[in-house]
C-alpha positions as protocol buffer text, in pm:
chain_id: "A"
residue {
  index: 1
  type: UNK
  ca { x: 0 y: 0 z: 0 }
}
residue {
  index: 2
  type: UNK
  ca { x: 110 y: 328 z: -97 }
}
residue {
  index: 3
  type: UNK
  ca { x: 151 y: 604 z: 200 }
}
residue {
  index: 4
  type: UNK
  ca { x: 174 y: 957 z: 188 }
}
residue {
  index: 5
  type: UNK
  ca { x: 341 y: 1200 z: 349 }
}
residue {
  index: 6
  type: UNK
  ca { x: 153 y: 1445 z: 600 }
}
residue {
  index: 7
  type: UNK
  ca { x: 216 y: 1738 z: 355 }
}
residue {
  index: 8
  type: UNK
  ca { x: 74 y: 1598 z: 124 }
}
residue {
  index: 9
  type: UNK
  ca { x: -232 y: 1482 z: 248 }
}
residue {
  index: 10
  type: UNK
  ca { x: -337 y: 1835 z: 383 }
}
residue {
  index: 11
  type: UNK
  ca { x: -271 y: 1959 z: -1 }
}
residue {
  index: 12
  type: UNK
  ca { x: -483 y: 1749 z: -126 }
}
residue {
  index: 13
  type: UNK
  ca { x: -718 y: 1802 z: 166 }
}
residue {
  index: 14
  type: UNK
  ca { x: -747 y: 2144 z: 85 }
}
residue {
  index: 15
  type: UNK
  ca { x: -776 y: 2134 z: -281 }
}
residue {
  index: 16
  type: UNK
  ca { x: -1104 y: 1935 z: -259 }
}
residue {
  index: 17
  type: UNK
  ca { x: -1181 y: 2203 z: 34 }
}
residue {
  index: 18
  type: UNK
  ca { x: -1197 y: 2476 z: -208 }
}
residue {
  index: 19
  type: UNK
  ca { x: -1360 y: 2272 z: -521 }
}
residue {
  index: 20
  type: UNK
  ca { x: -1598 y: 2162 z: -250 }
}
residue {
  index: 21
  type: UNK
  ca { x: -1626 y: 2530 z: -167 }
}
residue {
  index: 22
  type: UNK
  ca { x: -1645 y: 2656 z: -517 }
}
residue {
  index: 23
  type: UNK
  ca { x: -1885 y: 2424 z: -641 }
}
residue {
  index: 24
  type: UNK
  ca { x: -2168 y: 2485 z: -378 }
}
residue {
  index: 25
  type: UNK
  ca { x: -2108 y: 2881 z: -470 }
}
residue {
  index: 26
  type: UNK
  ca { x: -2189 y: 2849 z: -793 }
}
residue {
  index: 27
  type: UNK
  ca { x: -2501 y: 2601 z: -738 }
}
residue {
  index: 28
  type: UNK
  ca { x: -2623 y: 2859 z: -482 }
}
residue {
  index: 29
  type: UNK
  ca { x: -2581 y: 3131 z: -638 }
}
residue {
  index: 30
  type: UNK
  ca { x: -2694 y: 2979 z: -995 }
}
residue {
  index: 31
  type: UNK
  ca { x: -3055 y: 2887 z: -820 }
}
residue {
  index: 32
  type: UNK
  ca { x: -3143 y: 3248 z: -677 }
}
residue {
  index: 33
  type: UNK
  ca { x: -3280 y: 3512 z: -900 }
}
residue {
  index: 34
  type: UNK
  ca { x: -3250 y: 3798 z: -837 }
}
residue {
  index: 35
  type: UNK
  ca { x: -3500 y: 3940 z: -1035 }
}
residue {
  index: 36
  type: UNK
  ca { x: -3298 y: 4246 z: -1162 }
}
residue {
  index: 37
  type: UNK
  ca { x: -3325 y: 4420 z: -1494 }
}
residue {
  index: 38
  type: UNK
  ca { x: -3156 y: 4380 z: -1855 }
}
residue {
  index: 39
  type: UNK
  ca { x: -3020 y: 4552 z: -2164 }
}
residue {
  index: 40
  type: UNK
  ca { x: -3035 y: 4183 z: -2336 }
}
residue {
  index: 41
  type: UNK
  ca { x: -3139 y: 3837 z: -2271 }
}
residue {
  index: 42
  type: UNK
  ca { x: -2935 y: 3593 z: -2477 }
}
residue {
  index: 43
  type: UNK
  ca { x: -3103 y: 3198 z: -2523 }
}
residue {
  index: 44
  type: UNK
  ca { x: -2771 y: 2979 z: -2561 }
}
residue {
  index: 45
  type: UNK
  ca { x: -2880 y: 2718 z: -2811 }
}
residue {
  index: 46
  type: UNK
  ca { x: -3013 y: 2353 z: -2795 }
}
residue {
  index: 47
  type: UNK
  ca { x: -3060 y: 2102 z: -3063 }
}
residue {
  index: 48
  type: UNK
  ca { x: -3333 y: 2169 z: -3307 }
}
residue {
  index: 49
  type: UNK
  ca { x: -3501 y: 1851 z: -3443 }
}
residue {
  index: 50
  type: UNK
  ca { x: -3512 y: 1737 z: -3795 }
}
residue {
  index: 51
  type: UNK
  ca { x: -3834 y: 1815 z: -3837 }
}
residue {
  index: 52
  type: UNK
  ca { x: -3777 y: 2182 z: -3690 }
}
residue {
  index: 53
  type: UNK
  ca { x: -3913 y: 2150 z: -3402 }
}
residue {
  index: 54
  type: UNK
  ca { x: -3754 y: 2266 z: -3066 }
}
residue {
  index: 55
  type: UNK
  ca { x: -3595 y: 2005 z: -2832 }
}
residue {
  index: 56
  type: UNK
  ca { x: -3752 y: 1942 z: -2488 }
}
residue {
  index: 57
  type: UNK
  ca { x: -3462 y: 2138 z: -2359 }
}
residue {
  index: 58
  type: UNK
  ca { x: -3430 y: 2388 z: -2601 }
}
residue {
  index: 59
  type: UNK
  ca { x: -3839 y: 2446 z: -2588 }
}
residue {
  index: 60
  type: UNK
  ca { x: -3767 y: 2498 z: -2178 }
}
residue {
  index: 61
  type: UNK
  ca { x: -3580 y: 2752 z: -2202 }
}
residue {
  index: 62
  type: UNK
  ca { x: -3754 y: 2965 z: -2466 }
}
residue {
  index: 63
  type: UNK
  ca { x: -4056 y: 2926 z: -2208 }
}
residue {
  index: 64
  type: UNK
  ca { x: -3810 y: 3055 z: -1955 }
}
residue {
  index: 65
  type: UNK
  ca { x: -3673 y: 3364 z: -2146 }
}
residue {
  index: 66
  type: UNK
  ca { x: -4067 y: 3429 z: -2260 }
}
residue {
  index: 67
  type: UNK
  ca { x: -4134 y: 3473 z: -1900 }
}
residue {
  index: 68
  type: UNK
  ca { x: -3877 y: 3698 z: -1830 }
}
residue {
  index: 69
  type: UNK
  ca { x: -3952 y: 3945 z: -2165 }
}
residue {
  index: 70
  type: UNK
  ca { x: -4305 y: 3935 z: -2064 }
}
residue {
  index: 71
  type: UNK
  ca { x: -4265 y: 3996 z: -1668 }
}
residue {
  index: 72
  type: UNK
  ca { x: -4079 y: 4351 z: -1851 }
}
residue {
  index: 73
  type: UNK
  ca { x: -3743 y: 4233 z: -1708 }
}
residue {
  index: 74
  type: UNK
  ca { x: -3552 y: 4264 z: -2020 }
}
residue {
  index: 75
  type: UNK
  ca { x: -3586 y: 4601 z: -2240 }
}
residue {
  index: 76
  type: UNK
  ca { x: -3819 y: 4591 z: -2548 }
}
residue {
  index: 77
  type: UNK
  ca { x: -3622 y: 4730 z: -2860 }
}
């Protein structure tokens, strides 16, 4: 069995410390809105089908951004 040494251990330790750290910032901060205003609301793409029709996931978030035009959270041009 392969041992390691004390120092580096606690590196390693701390390294999945701060992805641990980083990665329930982002999740947390990803799932609040904060309901603030916008120049431009950009829809990052999704596959289309063959047929033209919109993916399950791509057809989510259009409802999504529809929402937020219509709630007047993103400026009308």
């Amino acid at each position: 069995m392969i041992t390691l040494k004390p120092t580096v251990k606690i590196f390693i330790l701390i390294l999945l410390l701060w992805i641990g750290g980083h990665l329930t910032f982002i999740t947390v901060d990803g799932l609040r809105d904060k309901k603030m205003r916008a120049d431009l609301a950009v829809v990052l793409g999704s596959k289309v089908n063959e047929d033209g029709t919109l993916s399950v996931r791509l057809e989510k978030r259009m409802e999504c951004v529809v929402n937020v035009y219509r709630s007047g959270r993103v400026k009308k041009y």
